[in-house]
C-alpha positions as CSV (number, residue, x, y, z in Angstrom):
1,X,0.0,0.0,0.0
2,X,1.2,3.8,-0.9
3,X,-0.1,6.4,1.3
4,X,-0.9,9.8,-0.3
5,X,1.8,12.6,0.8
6,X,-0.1,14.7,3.4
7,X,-0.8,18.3,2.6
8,X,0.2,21.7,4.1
9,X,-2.0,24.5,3.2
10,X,-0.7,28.3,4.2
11,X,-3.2,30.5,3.9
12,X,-3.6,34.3,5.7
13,X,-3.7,38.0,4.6
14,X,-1.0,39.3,2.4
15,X,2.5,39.9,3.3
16,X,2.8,38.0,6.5
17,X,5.2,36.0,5.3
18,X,3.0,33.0,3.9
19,X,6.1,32.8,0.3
20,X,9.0,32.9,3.1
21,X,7.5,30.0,5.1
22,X,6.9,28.2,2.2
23,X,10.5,28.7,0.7
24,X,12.2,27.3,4.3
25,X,10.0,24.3,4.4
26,X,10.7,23.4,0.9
27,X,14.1,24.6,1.3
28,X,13.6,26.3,-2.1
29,X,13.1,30.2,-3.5
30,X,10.5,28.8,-5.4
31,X,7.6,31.5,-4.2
32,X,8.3,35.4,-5.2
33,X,8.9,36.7,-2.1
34,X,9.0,40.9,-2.0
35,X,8.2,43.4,1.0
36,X,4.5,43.9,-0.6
37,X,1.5,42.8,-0.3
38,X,-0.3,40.6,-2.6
39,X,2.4,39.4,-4.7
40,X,1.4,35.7,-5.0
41,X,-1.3,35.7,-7.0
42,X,-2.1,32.3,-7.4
43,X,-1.2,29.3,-4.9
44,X,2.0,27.2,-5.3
45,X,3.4,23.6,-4.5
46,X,6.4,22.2,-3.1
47,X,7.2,19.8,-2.0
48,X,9.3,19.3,1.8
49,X,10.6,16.9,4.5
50,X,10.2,16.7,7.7
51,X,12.4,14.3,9.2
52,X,11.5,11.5,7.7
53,X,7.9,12.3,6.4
54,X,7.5,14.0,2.5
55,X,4.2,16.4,2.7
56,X,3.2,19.0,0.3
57,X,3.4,22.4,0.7
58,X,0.4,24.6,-0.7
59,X,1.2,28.6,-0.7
60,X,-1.7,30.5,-1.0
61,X,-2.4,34.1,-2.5
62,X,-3.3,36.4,0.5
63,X,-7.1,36.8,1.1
64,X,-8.2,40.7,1.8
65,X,-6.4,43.7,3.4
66,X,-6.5,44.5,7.3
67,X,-9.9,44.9,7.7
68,X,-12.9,42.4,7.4
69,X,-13.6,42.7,3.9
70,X,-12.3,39.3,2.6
71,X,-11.6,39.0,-1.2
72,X,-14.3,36.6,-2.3
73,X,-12.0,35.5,-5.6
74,X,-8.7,35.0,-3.7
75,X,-10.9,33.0,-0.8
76,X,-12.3,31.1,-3.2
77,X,-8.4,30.4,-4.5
78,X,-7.6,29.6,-1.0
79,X,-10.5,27.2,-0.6
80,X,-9.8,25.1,-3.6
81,X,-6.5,24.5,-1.4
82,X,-8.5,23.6,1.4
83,X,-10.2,20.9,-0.2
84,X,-6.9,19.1,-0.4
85,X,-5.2,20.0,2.9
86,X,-5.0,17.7,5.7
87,X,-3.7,20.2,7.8
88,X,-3.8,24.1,7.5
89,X,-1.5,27.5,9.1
90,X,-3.2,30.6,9.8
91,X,-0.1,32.9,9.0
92,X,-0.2,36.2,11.2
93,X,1.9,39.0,11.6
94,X,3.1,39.7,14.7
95,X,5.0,43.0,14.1
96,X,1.2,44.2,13.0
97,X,0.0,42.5,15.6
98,X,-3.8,41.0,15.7
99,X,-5.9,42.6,12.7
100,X,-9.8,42.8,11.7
101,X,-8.4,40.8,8.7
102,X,-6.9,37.6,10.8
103,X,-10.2,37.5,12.9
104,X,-12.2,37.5,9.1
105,X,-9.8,34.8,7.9
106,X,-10.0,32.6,11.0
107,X,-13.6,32.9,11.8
108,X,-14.0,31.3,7.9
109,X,-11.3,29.0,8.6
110,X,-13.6,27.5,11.7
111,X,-16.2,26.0,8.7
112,X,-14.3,23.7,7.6
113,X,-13.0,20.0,8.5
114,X,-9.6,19.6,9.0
115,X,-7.2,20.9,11.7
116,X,-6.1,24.8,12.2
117,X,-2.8,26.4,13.8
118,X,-2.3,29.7,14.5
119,X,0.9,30.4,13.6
120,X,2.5,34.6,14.2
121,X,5.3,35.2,11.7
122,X,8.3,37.4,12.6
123,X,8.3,37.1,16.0
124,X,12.3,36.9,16.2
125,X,14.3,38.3,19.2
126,X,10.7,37.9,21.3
127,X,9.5,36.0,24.0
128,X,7.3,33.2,23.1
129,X,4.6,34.0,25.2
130,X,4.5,37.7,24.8
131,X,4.3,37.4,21.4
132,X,1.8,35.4,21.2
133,X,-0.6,36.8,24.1
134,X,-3.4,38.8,22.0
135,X,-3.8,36.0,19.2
136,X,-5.4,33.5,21.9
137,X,-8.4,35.8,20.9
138,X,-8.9,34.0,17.4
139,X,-10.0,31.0,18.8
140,X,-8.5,28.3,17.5
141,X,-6.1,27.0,20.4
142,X,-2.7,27.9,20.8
143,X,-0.6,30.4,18.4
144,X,3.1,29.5,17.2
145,X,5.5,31.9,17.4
146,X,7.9,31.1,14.7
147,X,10.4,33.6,12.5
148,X,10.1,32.7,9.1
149,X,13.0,34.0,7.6
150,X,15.6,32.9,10.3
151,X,13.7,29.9,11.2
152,X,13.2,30.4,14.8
153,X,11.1,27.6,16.5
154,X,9.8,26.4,13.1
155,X,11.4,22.7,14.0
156,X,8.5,23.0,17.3
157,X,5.4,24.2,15.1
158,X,6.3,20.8,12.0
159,X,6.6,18.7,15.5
160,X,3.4,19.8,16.4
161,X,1.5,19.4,13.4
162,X,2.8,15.8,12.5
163,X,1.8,14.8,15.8
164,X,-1.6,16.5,15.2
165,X,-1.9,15.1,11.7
166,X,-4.8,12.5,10.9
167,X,-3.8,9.0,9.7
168,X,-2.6,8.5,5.7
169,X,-4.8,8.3,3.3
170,X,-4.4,5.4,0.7
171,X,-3.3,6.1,-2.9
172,X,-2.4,3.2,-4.7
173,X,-2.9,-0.2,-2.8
174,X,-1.5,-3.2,-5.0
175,X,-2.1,-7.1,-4.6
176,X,0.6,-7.6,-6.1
177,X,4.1,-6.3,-4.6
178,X,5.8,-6.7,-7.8
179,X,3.6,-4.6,-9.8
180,X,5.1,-1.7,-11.0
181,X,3.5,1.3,-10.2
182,X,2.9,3.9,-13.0
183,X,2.3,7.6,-12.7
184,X,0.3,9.0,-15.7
185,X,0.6,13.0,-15.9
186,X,-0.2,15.3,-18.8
187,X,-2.3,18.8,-19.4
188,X,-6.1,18.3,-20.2
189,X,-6.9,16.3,-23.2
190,X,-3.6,14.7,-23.9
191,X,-5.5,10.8,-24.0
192,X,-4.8,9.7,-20.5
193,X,-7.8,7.8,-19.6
194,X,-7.8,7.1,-23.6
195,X,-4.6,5.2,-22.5
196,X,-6.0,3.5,-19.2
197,X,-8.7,2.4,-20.9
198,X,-6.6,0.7,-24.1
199,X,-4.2,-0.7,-21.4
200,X,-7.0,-2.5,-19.2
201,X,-9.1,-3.3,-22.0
202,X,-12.0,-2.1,-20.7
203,X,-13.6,1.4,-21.1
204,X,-13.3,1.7,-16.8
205,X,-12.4,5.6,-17.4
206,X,-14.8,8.4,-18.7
207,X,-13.4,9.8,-21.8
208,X,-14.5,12.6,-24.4
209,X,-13.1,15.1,-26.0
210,X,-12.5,18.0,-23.7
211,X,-10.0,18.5,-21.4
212,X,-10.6,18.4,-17.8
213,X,-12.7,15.3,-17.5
214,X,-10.7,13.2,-15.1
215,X,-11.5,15.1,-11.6
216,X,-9.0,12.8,-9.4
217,X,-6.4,10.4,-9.3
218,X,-7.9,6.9,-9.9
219,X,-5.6,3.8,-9.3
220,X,-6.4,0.6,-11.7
221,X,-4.5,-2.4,-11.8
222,X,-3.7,-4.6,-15.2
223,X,-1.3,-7.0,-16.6
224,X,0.9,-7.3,-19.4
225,X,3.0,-10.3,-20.6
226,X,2.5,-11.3,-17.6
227,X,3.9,-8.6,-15.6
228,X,1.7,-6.6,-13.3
229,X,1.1,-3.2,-12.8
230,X,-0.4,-0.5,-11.4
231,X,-1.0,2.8,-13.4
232,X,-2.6,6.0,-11.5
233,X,-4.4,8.6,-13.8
234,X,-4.3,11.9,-12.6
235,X,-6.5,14.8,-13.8
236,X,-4.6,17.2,-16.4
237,X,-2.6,19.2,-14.8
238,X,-2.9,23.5,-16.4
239,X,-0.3,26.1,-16.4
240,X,-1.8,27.6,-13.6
241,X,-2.9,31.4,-14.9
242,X,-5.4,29.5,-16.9
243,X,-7.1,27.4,-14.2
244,X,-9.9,28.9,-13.1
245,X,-12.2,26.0,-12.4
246,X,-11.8,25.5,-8.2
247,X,-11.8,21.3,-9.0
248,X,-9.1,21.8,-11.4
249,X,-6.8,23.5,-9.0
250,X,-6.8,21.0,-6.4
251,X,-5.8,18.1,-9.3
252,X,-2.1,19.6,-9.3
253,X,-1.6,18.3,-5.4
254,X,-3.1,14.3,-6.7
255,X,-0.4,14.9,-9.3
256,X,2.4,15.5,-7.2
257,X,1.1,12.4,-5.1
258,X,0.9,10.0,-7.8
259,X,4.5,10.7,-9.1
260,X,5.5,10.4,-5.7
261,X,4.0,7.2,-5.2
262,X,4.9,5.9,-8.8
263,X,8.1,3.8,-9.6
264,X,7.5,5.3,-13.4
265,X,5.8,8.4,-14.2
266,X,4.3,8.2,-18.2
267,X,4.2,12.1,-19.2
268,X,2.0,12.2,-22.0
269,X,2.4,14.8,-24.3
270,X,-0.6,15.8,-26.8
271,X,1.1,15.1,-31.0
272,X,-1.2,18.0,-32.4
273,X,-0.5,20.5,-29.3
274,X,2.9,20.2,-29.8
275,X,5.8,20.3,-26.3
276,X,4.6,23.3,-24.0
277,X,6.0,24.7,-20.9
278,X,3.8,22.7,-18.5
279,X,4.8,19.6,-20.1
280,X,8.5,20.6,-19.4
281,X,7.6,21.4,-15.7
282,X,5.6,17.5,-15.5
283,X,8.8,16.3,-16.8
284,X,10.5,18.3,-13.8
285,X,8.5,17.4,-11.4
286,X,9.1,13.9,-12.4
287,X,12.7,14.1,-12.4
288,X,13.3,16.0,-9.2
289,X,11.1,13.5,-7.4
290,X,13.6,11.0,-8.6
291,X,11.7,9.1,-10.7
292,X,12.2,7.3,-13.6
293,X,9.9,8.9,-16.6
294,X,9.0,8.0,-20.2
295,X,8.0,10.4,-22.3
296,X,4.7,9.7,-24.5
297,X,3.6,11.2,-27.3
298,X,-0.2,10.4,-28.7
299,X,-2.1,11.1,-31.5
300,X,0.8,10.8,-33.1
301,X,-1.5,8.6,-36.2
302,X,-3.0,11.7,-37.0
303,X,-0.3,13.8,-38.3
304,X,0.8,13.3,-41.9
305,X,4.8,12.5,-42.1
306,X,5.8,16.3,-42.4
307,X,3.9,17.1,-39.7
308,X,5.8,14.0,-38.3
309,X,9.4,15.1,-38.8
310,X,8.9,18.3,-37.5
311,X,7.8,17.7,-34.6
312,X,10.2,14.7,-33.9
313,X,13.3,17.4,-34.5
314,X,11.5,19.8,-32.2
315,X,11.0,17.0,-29.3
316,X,14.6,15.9,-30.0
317,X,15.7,19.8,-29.6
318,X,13.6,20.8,-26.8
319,X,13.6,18.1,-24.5
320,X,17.8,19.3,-24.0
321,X,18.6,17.8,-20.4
322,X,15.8,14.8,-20.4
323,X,17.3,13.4,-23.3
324,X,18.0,10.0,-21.2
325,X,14.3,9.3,-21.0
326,X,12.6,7.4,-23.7
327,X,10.6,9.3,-26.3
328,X,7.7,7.1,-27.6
329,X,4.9,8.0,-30.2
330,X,1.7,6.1,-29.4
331,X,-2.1,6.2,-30.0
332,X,-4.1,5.8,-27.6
333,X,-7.3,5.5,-29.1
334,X,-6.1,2.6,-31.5
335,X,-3.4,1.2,-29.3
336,X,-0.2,1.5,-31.6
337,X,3.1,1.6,-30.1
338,X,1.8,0.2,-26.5
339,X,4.4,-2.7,-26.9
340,X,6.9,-0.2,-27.0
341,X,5.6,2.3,-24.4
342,X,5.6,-0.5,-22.0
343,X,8.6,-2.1,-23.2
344,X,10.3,1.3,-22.4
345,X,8.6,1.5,-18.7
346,X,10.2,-1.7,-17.9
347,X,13.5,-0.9,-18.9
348,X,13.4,2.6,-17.1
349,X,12.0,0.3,-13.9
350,X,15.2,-2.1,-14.2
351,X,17.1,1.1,-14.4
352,X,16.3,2.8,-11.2
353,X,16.4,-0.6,-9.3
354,X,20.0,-1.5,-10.8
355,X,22.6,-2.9,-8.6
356,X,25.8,-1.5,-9.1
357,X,29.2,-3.4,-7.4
358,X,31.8,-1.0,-5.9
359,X,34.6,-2.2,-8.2
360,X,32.5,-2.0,-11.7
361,X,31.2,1.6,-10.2
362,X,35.1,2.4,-9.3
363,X,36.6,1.1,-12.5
364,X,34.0,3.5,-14.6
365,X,35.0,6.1,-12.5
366,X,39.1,5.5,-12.9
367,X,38.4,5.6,-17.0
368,X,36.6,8.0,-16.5
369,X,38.9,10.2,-15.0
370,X,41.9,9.1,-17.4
371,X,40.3,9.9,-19.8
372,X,39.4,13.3,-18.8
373,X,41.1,14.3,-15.3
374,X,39.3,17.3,-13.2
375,X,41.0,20.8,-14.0
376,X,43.5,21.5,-11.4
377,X,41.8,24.4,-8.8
378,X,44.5,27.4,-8.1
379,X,47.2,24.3,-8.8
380,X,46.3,21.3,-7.1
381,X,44.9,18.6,-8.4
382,X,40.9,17.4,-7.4
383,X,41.2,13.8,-6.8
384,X,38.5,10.9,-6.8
385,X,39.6,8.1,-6.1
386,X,36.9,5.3,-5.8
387,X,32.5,5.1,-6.0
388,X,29.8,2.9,-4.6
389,X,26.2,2.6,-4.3
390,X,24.4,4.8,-2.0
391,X,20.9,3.7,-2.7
392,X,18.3,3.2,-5.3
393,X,15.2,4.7,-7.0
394,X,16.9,7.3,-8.7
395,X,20.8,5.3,-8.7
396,X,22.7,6.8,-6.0
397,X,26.4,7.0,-6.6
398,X,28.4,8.4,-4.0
399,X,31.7,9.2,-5.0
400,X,35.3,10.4,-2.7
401,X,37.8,12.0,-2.9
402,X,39.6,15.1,-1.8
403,X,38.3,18.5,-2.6
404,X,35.4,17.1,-4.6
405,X,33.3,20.2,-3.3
406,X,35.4,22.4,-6.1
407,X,34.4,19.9,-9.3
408,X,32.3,21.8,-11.3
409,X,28.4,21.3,-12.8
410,X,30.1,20.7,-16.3
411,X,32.6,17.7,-14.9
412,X,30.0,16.2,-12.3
413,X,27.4,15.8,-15.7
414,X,30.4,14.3,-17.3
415,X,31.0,11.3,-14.7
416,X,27.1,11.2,-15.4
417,X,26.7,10.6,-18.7
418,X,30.1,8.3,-18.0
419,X,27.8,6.1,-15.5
420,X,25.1,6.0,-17.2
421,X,26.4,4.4,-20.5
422,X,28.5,1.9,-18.7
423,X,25.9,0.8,-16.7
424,X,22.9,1.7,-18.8
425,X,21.2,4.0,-16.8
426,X,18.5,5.8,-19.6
427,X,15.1,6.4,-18.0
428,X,16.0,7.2,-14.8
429,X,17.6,10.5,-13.3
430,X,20.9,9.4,-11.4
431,X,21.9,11.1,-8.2
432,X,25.6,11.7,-7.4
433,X,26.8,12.1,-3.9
434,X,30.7,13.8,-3.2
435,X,32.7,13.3,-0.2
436,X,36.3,13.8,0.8
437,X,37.6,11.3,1.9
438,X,41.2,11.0,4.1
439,X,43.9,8.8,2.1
440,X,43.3,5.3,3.6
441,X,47.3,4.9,2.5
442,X,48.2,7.9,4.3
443,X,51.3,7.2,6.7
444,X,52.2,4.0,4.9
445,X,55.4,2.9,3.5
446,X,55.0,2.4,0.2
447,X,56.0,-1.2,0.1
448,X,53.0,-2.0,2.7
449,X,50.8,-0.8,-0.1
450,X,48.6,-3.7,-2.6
């Protein structure tokens, strides 16, 4: 069984600091953060760690001013976040202090199902206490004083809410354990449940032609040559400016759960739409998660060969740093090029799980570095000197030497590429892992030496 990652939702007026919380818990400077108010327009997910749990982070726009008059739009924003949030911060300001506009917020906030912290923002250098004392008088149980931007006593509020936090709810729960579990993202209309339905040979999903009709992730199980699996179909996932329909919204968090329960995410890409920025940013969110990824493309059967070409040299161009995943043209609707599809999703899956010995990973990495040494830094000379396996799903290799923190970008995607044609690593993003390590030789006469 895979539980679904848990959700965070920040909501509150603007400029309290909802983008700077966001940005420490997902250790990222993925939300615009300025000193005014109202700059996130629209919400944004991350995803974080807290000790050992992954949750999702949901930063939403800021709802009204500093009185009571709550922006009905941006609420309505902030409650298509609330549909999907197990757990949900009240961000205040404590340099304000307690406005008409918290009270408004909370007193909405109390309507709904799922737990509630008060939580006052920039209370650094303060007393605890003191800088809590007049938020008591929202009403929903003990404020947090926490400091956003220096982190002060954000480690006590995450302890707090994971201890608060409801049990897991299932996503995918397989019969089989060796099924391998499939993550199927794409925008609106690209022939997802087209896909499911061809691949379970049944018509289990709804399908027609406009986008949008998938409302939630839905886990089905089938077989193939006799291997099973377990594919999730997600709801199309928008460029964000053009969602405006509340169920739509809340379709990005199931995403970001499926791929992080999947083993292989499937991005399906739409032949006649062409590659577009959200399908890069699926493809990202694949990748970061670790996860192996093939790259789809259907309706490819109605373009004539022209059409064909061009588009294959713009895929082939575009695609730039995921050109180690698989690029397969399908159709969905009269199940061409499944073979292959799946074919490919195996392959990726043997990939990710690979088992890599210490002296095959060590003698890659001694050609490797023969063949093209690091560049000396200010005269001395970076050395690496062997590599193991640190984990797997993505392939961890974690690699020593001495002053390994000075190899650049352009040398570490070297030993990559290196790796991952020894060892035939396509289909899955490949993590490497530097440390320096002390000459185990050091001290030795040399004739002691093997």
């Amino acid at each position: 069984m895979t539980d679904a990652l848990p959700v965070v939702a920040l909501v509150g007026r603007p400029n309290v600091g909802k983008s700077t919380l966001f940005n420490r818990l997902t250790r990222s400077r993925d939300a615009l953060v300025a000193d005014q108010p109202g700059v996130t327009r629209d919400r944004h997910y991350g995803f974080a760690v807290y000790e050992t749990q992954r949750y999702i982070v949901v930063d939403t726009g800021g709802i009204g001013q500093d009185d009571e008059d709550i922006d009905t739009q941006a609420f309505a924003q902030t409650e298509a976040a609330l549909e999907e949030a197990d757990v949900v911060l009240l961000i205040t300001d404590h340099r304000q202090g307690l406005l008409a506009g918290d009270a408004a917020i909370a007193d909405r906030l109390r309507r709904i199902e799922r737990p509630v912290h008060v939580v006052v923002n920039k209370s650094e250098g303060e007393q605890s206490v003191s800088a809590i004392a007049e938020f008591h008088a929202l009403g929903l149980g003990e404020p947090w004083a926490v400091s956003a931007a220096h982190g002060d006593r954000v480690g006590l509020l995450l302890e707090h809410v994971f201890a608060q936090l409801p049990a897991p709810r299932a996503l995918v729960s397989a019969h089989d354990r060796d099924a391998i579990r499939l993550a199927l993202l794409g925008r609106p209309n690209a022939g997802k449940s087209t896909l499911v339905n061809r691949l379970l040979g049944e018509t289990r999903m709804l399908t027609r032609d406009a986008p949008g009709t998938t409302r939630d992730a839905v886990a089905s199980e089938f077989s193939f040559d006799e291997r099973p699996y377990v594919i999730v179909d997600t709801a199309g996932v928008r460029r964000r400016a053009r969602i405006s329909d509340t169920v739509e919204k809340i379709s990005v968090v199931k995403a970001m759960q499926a791929a992080e329960a999947a083993q292989v995410v499937i991005v399906m890409l739409d032949a006649r739409a062409g590659l577009s920025t959200q399908d890069i940013r699926l493809l990202s969110l694949a990748v970061e998660r670790g996860r192996a990824a093939v790259i789809a493309v259907n309706k490819w059967d109605g373009l004539s060969e022209k059409q064909r070409q061009r588009l294959h040299a713009e895929l082939v161009e575009r695609i730039g740093a995921f050109d180690y995943l698989p690029l397969l043209f399908v159709s969905a609707l009269h199940g061409s090029g499944l073979r292959e599809l799946l074919d490919a999703v195996q392959a990726s899956h043997r990939a990710a799980f690979a088992e890599l010995s210490t002296n095959a990973l060590s003698r890659t990495l001694e050609d490797a570095v023969e063949q093209h040494a690091p560049p000396a830094i200010h005269g001395r000379r970076i050395k690496l000197r062997f590599a193991h396996q640190g984990g797997r799903n993505p392939p961890t290799i974690v690699i020593h030497g001495n002053q390994t923190q000075r190899l650049s970008d352009e040398y570490k995607r070297y030993l990559m590429r290196r790796f991952r044609e020894k060892f035939d690593l396509f289909g899955t993003p490949i993590h490497l892992v530097f440390k320096n390590s002390d000459n185990p030789y050091a001290g030795k006469a040399r004739t002691q030496r093997r």
